[in-house]
C-alpha angles and dihedrals in degrees: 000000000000119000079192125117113239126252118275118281117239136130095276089060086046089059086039090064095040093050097047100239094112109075130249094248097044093056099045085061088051089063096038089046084054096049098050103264109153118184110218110216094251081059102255120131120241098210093178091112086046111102109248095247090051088040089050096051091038131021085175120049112252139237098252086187093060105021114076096187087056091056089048102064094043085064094052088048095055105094117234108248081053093060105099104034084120080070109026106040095031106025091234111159108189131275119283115267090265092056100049089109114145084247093067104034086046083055083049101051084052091050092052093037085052094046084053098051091040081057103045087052104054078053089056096044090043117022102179101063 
Protein backbone atom coordinates (compact mmCIF):
# COMPACT_ATOMS: atom_id res chain seq x y z
CA UNK A 1 0.00 0.00 0.00
CA UNK A 2 0.99 3.65 -1.03
CA UNK A 3 2.30 6.20 1.81
CA UNK A 4 1.75 8.66 -1.16
CA UNK A 5 -0.82 11.65 -1.16
CA UNK A 6 -3.49 11.36 -4.08
CA UNK A 7 -3.62 13.28 -6.84
CA UNK A 8 -5.40 16.48 -6.60
CA UNK A 9 -8.89 16.43 -6.77
CA UNK A 10 -10.40 18.28 -9.35
CA UNK A 11 -13.18 17.56 -12.21
CA UNK A 12 -10.82 16.09 -14.55
CA UNK A 13 -9.99 13.41 -11.94
CA UNK A 14 -13.52 13.12 -11.46
CA UNK A 15 -13.86 12.19 -15.27
CA UNK A 16 -10.92 10.32 -14.84
CA UNK A 17 -12.70 8.09 -12.45
CA UNK A 18 -15.75 7.97 -14.34
CA UNK A 19 -14.07 7.15 -17.33
CA UNK A 20 -11.90 4.50 -15.93
CA UNK A 21 -8.67 5.84 -16.70
CA UNK A 22 -7.75 6.53 -12.85
CA UNK A 23 -7.01 3.53 -11.35
CA UNK A 24 -8.95 1.55 -8.66
CA UNK A 25 -6.42 2.08 -6.10
CA UNK A 26 -5.88 5.49 -6.76
CA UNK A 27 -9.47 6.33 -6.32
CA UNK A 28 -10.08 4.54 -3.51
CA UNK A 29 -7.11 7.00 -1.77
CA UNK A 30 -8.98 10.00 -3.12
CA UNK A 31 -12.04 8.98 -0.86
CA UNK A 32 -10.14 7.91 1.89
CA UNK A 33 -8.09 10.99 1.54
CA UNK A 34 -11.40 12.77 1.74
CA UNK A 35 -12.57 11.05 4.62
CA UNK A 36 -9.55 11.53 6.81
CA UNK A 37 -7.62 8.36 6.28
CA UNK A 38 -3.75 9.09 6.87
CA UNK A 39 -1.21 6.20 6.25
CA UNK A 40 1.34 6.30 8.64
CA UNK A 41 4.88 5.17 6.91
CA UNK A 42 5.01 1.47 8.95
CA UNK A 43 1.66 1.05 7.13
CA UNK A 44 -0.76 1.53 9.84
CA UNK A 45 -3.66 3.90 9.36
CA UNK A 46 -4.07 7.03 11.69
CA UNK A 47 -8.01 7.30 11.55
CA UNK A 48 -8.08 10.55 14.23
CA UNK A 49 -9.36 13.11 11.16
CA UNK A 50 -12.08 10.08 10.21
CA UNK A 51 -15.55 10.91 11.50
CA UNK A 52 -16.49 8.41 14.42
CA UNK A 53 -19.44 6.59 12.35
CA UNK A 54 -16.90 6.04 9.19
CA UNK A 55 -13.64 5.01 12.19
CA UNK A 56 -16.27 2.32 14.04
CA UNK A 57 -17.33 0.32 10.57
CA UNK A 58 -14.14 0.56 9.36
CA UNK A 59 -10.68 1.18 11.25
CA UNK A 60 -9.13 0.63 7.96
CA UNK A 61 -10.36 2.34 5.15
CA UNK A 62 -12.10 0.23 2.95
CA UNK A 63 -11.96 -1.00 -1.20
CA UNK A 64 -15.23 0.98 -2.50
CA UNK A 65 -14.73 -0.84 -5.79
CA UNK A 66 -15.14 -4.59 -4.03
CA UNK A 67 -16.91 -3.97 -0.97
CA UNK A 68 -20.44 -3.33 -1.41
CA UNK A 69 -21.13 -2.43 2.12
CA UNK A 70 -18.64 0.00 1.80
CA UNK A 71 -20.42 1.50 -1.14
CA UNK A 72 -23.36 1.41 0.66
CA UNK A 73 -22.73 3.44 3.12
CA UNK A 74 -20.92 6.17 0.73
CA UNK A 75 -24.35 6.52 -0.94
CA UNK A 76 -26.16 7.13 2.35
CA UNK A 77 -23.45 9.74 3.25
CA UNK A 78 -23.90 11.84 0.08
CA UNK A 79 -26.45 14.66 1.07
CA UNK A 80 -29.33 15.00 -0.92
CA UNK A 81 -29.11 18.11 -2.68
CA UNK A 82 -25.81 16.71 -3.64
CA UNK A 83 -27.40 13.55 -5.40
CA UNK A 84 -27.39 14.29 -8.76
CA UNK A 85 -24.02 16.52 -9.28
CA UNK A 86 -22.97 13.58 -11.84
CA UNK A 87 -25.87 15.22 -13.88
CA UNK A 88 -26.14 18.37 -12.99
CA UNK A 89 -22.27 19.77 -12.54
CA UNK A 90 -20.75 17.42 -15.24
CA UNK A 91 -23.74 16.49 -17.74
CA UNK A 92 -23.04 12.44 -17.20
CA UNK A 93 -25.72 10.63 -18.01
CA UNK A 94 -25.09 6.92 -16.92
CA UNK A 95 -23.45 4.31 -18.54
CA UNK A 96 -25.17 2.59 -21.27
CA UNK A 97 -27.30 -0.85 -20.14
CA UNK A 98 -24.12 -3.11 -21.16
CA UNK A 99 -21.86 -1.25 -18.86
CA UNK A 100 -24.00 -1.29 -15.65
CA UNK A 101 -21.69 -3.59 -14.19
CA UNK A 102 -21.17 -3.05 -10.02
CA UNK A 103 -17.57 -1.94 -11.02
CA UNK A 104 -18.70 0.97 -12.65
CA UNK A 105 -21.62 2.01 -10.67
CA UNK A 106 -19.48 1.39 -7.72
CA UNK A 107 -16.78 4.14 -9.77
CA UNK A 108 -19.77 6.15 -10.02
CA UNK A 109 -20.85 6.19 -6.64
CA UNK A 110 -17.05 7.43 -5.90
CA UNK A 111 -17.32 10.25 -8.71
CA UNK A 112 -20.84 11.74 -7.08
CA UNK A 113 -19.59 11.10 -3.17
CA UNK A 114 -16.09 13.27 -4.33
CA UNK A 115 -18.17 16.20 -6.14
CA UNK A 116 -19.98 16.42 -2.86
CA UNK A 117 -17.38 16.63 -0.91
CA UNK A 118 -15.41 19.17 -3.68
CA UNK A 119 -18.68 21.29 -3.10
CA UNK A 120 -19.05 21.17 0.25
CA UNK A 121 -15.86 22.25 0.48
CA UNK A 122 -15.84 25.50 -1.68
CA UNK A 123 -19.21 26.25 1.12
CA UNK A 124 -17.21 25.80 3.60
CA UNK A 125 -14.24 27.95 2.12
CA UNK A 126 -16.70 30.60 1.04
CA UNK A 127 -19.96 30.66 2.81
CA UNK A 128 -21.49 33.26 1.33
CA UNK A 129 -21.77 31.95 -2.38
Amino acid sequence: MSTTNPPSLTVETVWAILNDTLDDATANRLVWHCLGYRQREDGSWDTAAVSEDWRNAYPEPPDFIDSRPATVKLTRSIAPENKQLLKEQLGFGGYKVGELVPRKTRRATIANWLLGYMKDQQTEQNPSG
